[in-house]
C-alpha positions as CSV (number, residue, x, y, z in Angstrom):
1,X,0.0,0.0,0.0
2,X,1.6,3.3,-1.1
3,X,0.8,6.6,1.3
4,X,2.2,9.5,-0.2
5,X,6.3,8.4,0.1
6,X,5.6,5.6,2.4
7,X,5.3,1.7,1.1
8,X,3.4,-0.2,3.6
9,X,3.5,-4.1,3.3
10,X,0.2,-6.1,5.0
11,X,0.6,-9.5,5.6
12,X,-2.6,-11.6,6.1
13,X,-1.3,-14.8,6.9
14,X,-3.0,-17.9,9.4
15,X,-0.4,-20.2,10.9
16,X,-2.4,-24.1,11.2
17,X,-2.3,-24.6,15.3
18,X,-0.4,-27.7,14.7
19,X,1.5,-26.8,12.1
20,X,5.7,-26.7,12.2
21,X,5.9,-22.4,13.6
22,X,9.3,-22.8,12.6
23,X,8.9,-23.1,8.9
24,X,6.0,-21.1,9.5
25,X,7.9,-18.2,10.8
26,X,10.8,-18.7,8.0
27,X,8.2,-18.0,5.1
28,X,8.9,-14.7,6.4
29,X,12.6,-15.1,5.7
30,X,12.9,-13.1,2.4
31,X,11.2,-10.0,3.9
32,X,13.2,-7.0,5.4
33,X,11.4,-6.3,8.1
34,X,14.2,-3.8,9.7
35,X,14.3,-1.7,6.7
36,X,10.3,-1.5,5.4
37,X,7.3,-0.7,7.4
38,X,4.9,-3.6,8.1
39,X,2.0,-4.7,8.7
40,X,1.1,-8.4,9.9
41,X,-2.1,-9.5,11.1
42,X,-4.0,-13.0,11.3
43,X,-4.9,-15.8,13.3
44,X,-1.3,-17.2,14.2
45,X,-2.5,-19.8,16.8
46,X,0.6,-18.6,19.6
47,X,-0.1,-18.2,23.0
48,X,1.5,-15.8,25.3
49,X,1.0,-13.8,28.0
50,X,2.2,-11.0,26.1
51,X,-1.3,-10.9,23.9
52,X,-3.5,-12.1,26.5
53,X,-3.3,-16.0,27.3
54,X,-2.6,-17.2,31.2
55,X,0.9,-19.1,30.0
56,X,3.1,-19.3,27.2
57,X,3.4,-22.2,25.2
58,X,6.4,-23.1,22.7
59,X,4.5,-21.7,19.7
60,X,3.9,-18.4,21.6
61,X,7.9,-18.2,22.8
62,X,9.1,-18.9,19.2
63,X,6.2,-16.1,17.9
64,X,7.9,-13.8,20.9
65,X,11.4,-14.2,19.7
66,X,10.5,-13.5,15.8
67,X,8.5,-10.3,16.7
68,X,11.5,-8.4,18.4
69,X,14.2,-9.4,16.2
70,X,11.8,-8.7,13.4
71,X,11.4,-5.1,14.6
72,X,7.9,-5.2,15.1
73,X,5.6,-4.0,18.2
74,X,2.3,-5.9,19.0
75,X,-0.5,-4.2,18.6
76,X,-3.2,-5.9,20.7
77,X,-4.8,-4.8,23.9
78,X,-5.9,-7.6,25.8
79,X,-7.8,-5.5,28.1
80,X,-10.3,-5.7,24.9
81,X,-10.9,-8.9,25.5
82,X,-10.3,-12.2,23.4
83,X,-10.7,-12.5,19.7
84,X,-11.6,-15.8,19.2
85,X,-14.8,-17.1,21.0
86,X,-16.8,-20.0,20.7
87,X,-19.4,-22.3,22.8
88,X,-16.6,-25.0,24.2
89,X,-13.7,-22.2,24.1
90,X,-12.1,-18.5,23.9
91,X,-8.8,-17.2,23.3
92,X,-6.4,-15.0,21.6
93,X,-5.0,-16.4,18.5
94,X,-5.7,-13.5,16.0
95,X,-2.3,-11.1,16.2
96,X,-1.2,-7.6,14.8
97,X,1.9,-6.8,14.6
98,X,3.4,-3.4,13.1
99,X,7.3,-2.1,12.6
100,X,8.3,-0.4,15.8
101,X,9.0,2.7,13.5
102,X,5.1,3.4,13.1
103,X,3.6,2.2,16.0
104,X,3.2,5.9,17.2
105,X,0.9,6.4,14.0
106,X,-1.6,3.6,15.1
107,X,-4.5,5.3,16.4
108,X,-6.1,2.5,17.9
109,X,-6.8,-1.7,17.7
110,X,-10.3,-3.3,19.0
111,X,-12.1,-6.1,18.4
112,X,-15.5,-5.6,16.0
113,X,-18.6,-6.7,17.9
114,X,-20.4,-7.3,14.4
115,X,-20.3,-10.8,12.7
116,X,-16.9,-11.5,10.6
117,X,-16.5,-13.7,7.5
118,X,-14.5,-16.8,10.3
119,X,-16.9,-20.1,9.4
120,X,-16.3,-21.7,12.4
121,X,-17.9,-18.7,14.0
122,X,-20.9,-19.0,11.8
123,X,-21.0,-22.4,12.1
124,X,-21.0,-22.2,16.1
125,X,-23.3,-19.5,16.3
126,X,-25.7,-21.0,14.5
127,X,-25.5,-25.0,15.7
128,X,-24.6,-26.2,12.0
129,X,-22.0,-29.3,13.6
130,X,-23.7,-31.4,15.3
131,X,-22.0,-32.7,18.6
132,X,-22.0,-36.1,17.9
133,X,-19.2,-35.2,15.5
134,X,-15.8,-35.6,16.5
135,X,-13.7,-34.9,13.6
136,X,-12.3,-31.6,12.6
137,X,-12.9,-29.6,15.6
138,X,-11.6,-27.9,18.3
139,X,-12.2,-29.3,21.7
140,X,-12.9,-33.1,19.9
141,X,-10.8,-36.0,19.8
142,X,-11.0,-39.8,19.2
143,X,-10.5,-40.1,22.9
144,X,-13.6,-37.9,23.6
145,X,-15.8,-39.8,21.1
146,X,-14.4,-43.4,22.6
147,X,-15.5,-42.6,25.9
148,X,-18.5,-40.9,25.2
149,X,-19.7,-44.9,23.5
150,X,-18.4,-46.7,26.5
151,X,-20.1,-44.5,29.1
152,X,-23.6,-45.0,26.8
153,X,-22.9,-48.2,27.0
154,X,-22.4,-48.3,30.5
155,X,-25.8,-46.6,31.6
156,X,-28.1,-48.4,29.0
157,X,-27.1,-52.2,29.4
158,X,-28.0,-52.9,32.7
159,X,-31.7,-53.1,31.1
160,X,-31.7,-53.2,27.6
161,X,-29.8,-55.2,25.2
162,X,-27.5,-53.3,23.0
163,X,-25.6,-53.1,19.3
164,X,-23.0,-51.0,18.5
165,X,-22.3,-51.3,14.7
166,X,-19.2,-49.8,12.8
167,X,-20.0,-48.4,9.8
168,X,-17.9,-47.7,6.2
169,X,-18.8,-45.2,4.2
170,X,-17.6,-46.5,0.7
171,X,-14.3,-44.1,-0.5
172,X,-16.1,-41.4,1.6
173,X,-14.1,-38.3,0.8
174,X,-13.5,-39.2,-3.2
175,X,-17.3,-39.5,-3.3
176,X,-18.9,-36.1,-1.7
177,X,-21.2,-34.7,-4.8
178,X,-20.9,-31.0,-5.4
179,X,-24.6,-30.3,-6.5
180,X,-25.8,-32.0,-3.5
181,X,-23.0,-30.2,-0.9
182,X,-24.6,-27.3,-3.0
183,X,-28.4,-27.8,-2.0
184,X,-27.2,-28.3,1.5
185,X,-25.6,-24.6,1.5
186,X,-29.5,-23.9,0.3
187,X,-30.7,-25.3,3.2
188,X,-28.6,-24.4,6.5
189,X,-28.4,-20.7,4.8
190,X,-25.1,-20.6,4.3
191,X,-23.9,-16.7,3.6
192,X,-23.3,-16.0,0.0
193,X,-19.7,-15.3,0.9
194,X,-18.8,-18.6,2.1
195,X,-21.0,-20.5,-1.4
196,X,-18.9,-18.4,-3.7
197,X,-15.7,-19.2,-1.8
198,X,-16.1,-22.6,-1.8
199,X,-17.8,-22.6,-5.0
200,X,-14.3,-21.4,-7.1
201,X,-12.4,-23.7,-4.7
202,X,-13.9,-26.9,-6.2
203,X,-14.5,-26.1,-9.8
204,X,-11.6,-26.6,-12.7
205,X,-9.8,-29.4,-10.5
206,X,-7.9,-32.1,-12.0
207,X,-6.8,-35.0,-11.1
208,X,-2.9,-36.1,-12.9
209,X,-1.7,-39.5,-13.4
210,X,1.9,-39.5,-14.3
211,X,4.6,-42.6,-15.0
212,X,7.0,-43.0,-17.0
213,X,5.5,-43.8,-20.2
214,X,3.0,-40.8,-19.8
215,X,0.9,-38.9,-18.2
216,X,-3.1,-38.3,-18.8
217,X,-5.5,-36.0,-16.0
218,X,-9.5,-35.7,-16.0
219,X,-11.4,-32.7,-14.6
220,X,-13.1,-33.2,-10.9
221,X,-16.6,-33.2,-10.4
222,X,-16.8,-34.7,-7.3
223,X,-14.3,-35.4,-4.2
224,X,-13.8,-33.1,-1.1
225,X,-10.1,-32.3,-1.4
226,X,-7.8,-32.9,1.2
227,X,-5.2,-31.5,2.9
228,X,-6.2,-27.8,3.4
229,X,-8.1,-26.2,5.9
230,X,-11.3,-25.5,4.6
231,X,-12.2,-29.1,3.3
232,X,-12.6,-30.9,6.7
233,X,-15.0,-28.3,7.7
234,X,-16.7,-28.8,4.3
235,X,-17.0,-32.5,5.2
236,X,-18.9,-32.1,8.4
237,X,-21.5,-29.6,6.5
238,X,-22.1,-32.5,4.2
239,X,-22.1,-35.5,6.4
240,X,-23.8,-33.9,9.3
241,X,-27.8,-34.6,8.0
242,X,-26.8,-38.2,9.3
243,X,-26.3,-37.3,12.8
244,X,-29.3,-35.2,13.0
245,X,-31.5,-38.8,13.6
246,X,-30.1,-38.9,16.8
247,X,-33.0,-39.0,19.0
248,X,-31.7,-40.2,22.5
249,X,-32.3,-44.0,21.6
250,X,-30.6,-44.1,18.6
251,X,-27.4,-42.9,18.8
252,X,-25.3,-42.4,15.8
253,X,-21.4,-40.9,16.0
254,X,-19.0,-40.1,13.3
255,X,-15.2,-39.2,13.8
256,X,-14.9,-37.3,9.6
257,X,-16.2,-40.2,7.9
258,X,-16.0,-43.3,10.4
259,X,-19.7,-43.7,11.8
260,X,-20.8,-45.6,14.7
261,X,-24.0,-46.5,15.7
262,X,-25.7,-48.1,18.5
263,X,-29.6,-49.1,19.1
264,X,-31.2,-51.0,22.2
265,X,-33.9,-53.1,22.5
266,X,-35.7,-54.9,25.7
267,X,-35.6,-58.4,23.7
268,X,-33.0,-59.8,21.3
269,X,-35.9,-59.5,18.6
270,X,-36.7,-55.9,19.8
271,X,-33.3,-54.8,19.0
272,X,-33.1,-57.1,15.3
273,X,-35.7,-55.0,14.7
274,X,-34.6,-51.6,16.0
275,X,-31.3,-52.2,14.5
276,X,-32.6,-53.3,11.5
277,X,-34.8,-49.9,11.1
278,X,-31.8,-47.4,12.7
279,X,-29.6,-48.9,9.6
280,X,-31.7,-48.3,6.7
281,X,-32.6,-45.2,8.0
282,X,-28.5,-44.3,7.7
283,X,-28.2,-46.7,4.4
284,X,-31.1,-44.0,3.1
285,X,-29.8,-41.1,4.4
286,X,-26.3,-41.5,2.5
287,X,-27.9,-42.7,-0.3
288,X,-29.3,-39.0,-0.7
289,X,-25.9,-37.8,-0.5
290,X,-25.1,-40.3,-3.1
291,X,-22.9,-42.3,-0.7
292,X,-23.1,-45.9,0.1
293,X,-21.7,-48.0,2.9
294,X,-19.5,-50.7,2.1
295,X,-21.2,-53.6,3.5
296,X,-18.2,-56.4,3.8
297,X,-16.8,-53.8,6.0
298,X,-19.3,-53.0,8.1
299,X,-19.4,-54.5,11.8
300,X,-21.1,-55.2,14.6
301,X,-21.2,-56.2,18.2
302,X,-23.8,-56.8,20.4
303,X,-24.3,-56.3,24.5
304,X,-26.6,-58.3,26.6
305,X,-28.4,-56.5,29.3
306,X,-27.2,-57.4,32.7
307,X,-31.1,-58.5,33.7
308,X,-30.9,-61.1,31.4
309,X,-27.7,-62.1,31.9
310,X,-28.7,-63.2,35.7
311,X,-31.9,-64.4,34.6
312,X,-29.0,-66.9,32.3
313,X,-28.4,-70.0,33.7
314,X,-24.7,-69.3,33.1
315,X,-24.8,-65.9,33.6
316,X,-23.7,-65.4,29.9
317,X,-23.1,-62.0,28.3
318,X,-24.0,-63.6,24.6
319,X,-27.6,-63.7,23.8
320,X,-28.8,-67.2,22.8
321,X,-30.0,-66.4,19.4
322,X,-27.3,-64.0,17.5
323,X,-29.0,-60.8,16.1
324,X,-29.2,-60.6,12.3
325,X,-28.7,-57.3,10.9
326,X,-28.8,-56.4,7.4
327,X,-27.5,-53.4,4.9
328,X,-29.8,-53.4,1.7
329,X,-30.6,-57.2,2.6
330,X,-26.8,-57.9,3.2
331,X,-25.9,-59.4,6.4
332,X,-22.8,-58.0,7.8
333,X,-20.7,-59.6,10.2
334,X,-21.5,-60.0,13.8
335,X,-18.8,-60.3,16.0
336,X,-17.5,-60.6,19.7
337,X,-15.1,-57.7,19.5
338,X,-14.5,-55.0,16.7
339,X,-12.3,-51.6,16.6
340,X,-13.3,-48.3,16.7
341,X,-11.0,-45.5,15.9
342,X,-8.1,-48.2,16.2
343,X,-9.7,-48.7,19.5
344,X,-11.1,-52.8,20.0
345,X,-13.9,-53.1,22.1
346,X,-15.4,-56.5,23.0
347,X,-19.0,-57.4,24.7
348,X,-17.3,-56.8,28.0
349,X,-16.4,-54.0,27.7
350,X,-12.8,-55.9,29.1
């Protein structure tokens, strides 16, 4: 930006919270900070006390060390108040940073109490994600959504039977259809902003196959790409309308695109039948977002109810008649023990 004599350089840059801040802050290498006037801002993902947060972290101390041999003064007040604030968390990860040489010129720095153009803000605000995913978020993890099946398990077998079934969604990401992510935008209201942003992120993709004899690509029309920022968050939008049949009995869980879900029933014919329902209502579901499960994958394990087990003559945690459940009339497999997020987890929970 050019101000009379002056050239002012603005970096808007975001630093991935788990990213490497070292060869994050060395993308910075070619600039002169010392002899230029600049201006940095964006959500860096540091803490420090020195912008707001109760501790430092290595992140933050690294961040500390390039903004004073950098020559540049931190701009934020945290009397203002976080920038970042959400329904499980707040904080300060958005930073500006100016040349020492100009601080004197800055006026002032707050935080805008108006709505910004930050999807997860949007997204939180308005309950988009629902909390029975575990993927792609702050706050979430595999532990978090292990625990949270175990401890259903815990309070609903003592008097009802129980399956848990581990579901595969057939290549999941390479199979996400763009008209139908589309009429989803339609339908939670997503801003224009965010449409058009993702919108001339999908289109004119290719996909290259190379050896050494040669080399042919095809145009994309499908796929959620991976490996940037944007596309998990994309991914939850799209999957989320299968989550939404949670209903307190039927509980279904996904972890990006590894489902889980688990029905009870009083009698083992009660939950055959319960099961049997809670699955093509899933099966259904993804079939509208033109997805299908892969069936030979597809798993399940089932809990007796501690009433029945002491009504057992030999007090046995395996029903006498094994459920049959079924994908699209497939049987899939029904097992003593299966994994969840590379967790196993058999009938006793052992």
């Amino acid at each position: 930006m050019h101000f009379n004599n002056l050239i002012l350089n603005v970096f808007n840059c975001y630093f991935p919270p788990h990213g490497d801040i070292i060869e994050q802050l060395n993308e910075f290498s070619q600039f002169n900070f010392h002899n230029s006037f600049n201006l940095v801002v964006g959500d860096l993902n540091c803490k420090a006390r020195s912008w707001g947060y109760d501790s430092d972290n290595d992140r933050g101390r690294k961040m500390t060390e390039f903004i004073a041999s950098s020559n540049l003064h931190i701009a934020n007040i945290p009397d203002y108040g976080p920038t970042f604030v959400s329904p499980i968390n707040v904080g300060f990860p958005d930073l500006t940073l100016i040349s020492s040489t100009i601080y004197n010129y800055l006026k002032n720095w707050g935080i805008l109490d108006m709505e910004t153009h930050s999807d997860h803000k949007w997204l939180d605000q308005n309950n988009i994600i629902h909390d029975k995913q575990y993927g792609f978020l702050e706050g979430k993890s595999c532990d978090l959504a292990i625990s949270d099946i175990v401890e259903t398990i815990k309070s609903r077998v003592p008097n009802e039977h129980l399956a848990l079934v581990s579901l595969d969604i057939r290549s999941a990401f390479d199979n996400m259809n763009w008209p139908v992510l589309f009429n989803i935008f339609n339908d939670i209201n997503l801003p224009t902003f965010y449409r058009n942003f993702i919108y001339y992120y999908l289109c004119e993709r290719k996909v290259f196959y190379v050896n050494e004899v040669f080399e042919t690509s095809r145009t994309c029309f499908r796929g959620c790409p991976q490996g940037s920022v944007i596309a998990p968050i994309i991914w939850n939008i799209y999957i989320n309308k299968v989550l939404n049949i949670n209903d307190g009995e039927l509980l279904v869980q996904a972890f990006a695109d590894d489902l889980a879900l688990m029905v009870g029933g009083n009698t083992a014919r009660i939950l055959e039948m319960n099961t049997n329902i809670a699955l093509d209502k899933v099966s259904t579901l993804l079939d509208t977002l033109r997805l299908n499960l892969s069936v030979q994958k597809c798993q399940a394990i089932v809990f007796r109810s501690h009433i029945s087990q002491k009504l057992s003559r030999r007090n046995s945690t395996v029903l006498n008649r094994r459920p049959t459940f079924k994908i699209n009339n497939h049987s899939i497999k029904v097992t003593d023990s299966l994994k969840i997020l590379g967790i196993t987890i058999d009938n006793k929970l052992t």
